[in-house]
C-alpha positions in Angstrom: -53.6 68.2 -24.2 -51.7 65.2 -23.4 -48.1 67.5 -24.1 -49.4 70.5 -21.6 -49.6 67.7 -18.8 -46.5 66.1 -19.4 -44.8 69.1 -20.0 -46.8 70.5 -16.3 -45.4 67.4 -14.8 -41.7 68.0 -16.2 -41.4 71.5 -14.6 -43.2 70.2 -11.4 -40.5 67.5 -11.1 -37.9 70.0 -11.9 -38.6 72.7 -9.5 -38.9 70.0 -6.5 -35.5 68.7 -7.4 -36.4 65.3 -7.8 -33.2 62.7 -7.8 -35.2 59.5 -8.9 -36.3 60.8 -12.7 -34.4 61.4 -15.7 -36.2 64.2 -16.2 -34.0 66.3 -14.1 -30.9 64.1 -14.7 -30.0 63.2 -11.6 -28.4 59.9 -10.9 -30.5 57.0 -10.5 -27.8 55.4 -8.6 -27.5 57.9 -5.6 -30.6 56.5 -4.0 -29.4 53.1 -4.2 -25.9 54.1 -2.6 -27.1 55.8 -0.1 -29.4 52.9 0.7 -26.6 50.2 0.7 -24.4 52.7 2.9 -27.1 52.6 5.7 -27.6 48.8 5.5 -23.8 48.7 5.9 -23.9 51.0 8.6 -26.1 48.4 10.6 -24.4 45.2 10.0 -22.1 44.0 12.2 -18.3 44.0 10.9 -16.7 41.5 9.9 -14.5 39.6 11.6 -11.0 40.0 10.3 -9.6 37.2 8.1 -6.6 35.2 8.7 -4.3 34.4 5.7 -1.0 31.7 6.7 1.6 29.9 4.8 5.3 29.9 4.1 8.0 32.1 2.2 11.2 29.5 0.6 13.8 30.2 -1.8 14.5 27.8 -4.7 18.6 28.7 -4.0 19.8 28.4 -1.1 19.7 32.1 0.8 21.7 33.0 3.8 19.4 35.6 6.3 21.0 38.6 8.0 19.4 40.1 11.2 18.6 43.3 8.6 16.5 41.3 6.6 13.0 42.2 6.2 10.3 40.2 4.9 7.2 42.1 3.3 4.2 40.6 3.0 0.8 41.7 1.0 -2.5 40.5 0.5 -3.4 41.6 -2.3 -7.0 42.4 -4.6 -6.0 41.1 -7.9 -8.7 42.9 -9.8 -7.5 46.5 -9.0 -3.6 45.6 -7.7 -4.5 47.4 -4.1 -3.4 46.0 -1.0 -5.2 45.2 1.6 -3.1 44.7 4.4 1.2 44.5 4.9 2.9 42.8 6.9 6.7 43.1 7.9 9.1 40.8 9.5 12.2 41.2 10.6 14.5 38.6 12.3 14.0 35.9 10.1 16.5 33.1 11.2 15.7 30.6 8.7 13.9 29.6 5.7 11.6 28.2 5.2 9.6 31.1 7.5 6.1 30.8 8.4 3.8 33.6 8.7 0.2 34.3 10.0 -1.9 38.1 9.5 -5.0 39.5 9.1 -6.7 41.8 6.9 -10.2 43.5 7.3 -13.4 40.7 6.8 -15.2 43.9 5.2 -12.8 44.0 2.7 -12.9 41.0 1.2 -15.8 40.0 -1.5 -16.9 37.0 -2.1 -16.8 36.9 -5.9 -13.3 38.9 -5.6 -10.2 37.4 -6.5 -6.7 37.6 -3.9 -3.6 36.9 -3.9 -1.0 37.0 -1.9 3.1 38.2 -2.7 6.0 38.6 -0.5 9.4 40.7 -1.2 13.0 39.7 1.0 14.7 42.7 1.4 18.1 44.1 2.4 18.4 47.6 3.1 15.8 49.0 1.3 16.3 46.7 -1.8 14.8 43.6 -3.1 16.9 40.6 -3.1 14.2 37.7 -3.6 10.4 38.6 -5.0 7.7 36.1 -5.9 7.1 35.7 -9.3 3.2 34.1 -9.5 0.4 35.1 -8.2 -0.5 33.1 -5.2 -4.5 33.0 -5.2 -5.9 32.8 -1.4 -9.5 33.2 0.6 -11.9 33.3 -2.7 -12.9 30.6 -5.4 -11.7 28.1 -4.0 -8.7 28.8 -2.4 -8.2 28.4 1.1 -6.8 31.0 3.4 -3.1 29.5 3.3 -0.3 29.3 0.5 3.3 28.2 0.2 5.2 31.2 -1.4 9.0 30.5 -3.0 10.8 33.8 -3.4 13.2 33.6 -6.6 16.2 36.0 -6.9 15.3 39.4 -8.2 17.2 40.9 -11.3 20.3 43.2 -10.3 20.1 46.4 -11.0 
């Protein structure tokens, strides 16, 4: 008796198309994201965040007016950017530097990072070589980068 009513309920859940039970193998999940997307959808955003510092060379580097400086903040978990900066018309080193990036995309328990590239036409001439940990456990929004020379190649 007991099967013929479990069974019964099986094929009732099945033919209304539930999403919430295994027995029709939907995802339990798609509730919850569609959940989370509406409570996103009536927060306010974020304000943007504000990451600062300064880019240095170890060696001593003379600037051309061609020069660009490219900046990224970057999620270290997943290598994405978040937001890029360049700068062109650098007249000395070191430079000091100032953007934003969206407050939405930045967790809390995430970790960032920011890197910077010197470039001359197209190619890069200085690189940072460490990862320069900003906004989340506890680092601040600023960092001092120092370029070093990038291999020839």
């Amino acid at each position: 008796m007991n099967a013929k009513i479990l069974a019964l309920s099986a094929a009732a859940l099945l033919a209304a198309g539930c999403s919430h039970c295994p027995v029709c193998g939907a995802s339990w999940g798609a509730a919850e994201r569609e959940r989370l997307a509406a409570e996103r959808a009536l927060r306010p955003e974020a304000p943007p965040v504000s990451v600062r510092g300064t880019v240095t060379t170890l060696e001593r580097a003379t600037l051309l007016p061609t020069y660009r400086l490219r900046l990224r903040l970057l999620d270290l978990s997943s290598g994405e950017a978040l937001a890029t900066k360049e700068e062109t018309g650098l007249s000395a080193l070191p430079h000091a530097f100032e953007f934003a990036c969206p407050g939405e995309a930045i967790r809390p328990n995430g970790s960032y990072g920011l890197s910077a590239e010197l470039l001359a036409d197209g190619e890069t001439i200085f690189r940072t070589d460490t990862q320069y940990r900003v906004l989340t456990r506890g680092a601040g929004p600023s960092a001092d980068l120092v370029l070093v020379r990038a291999p020839s190649p």
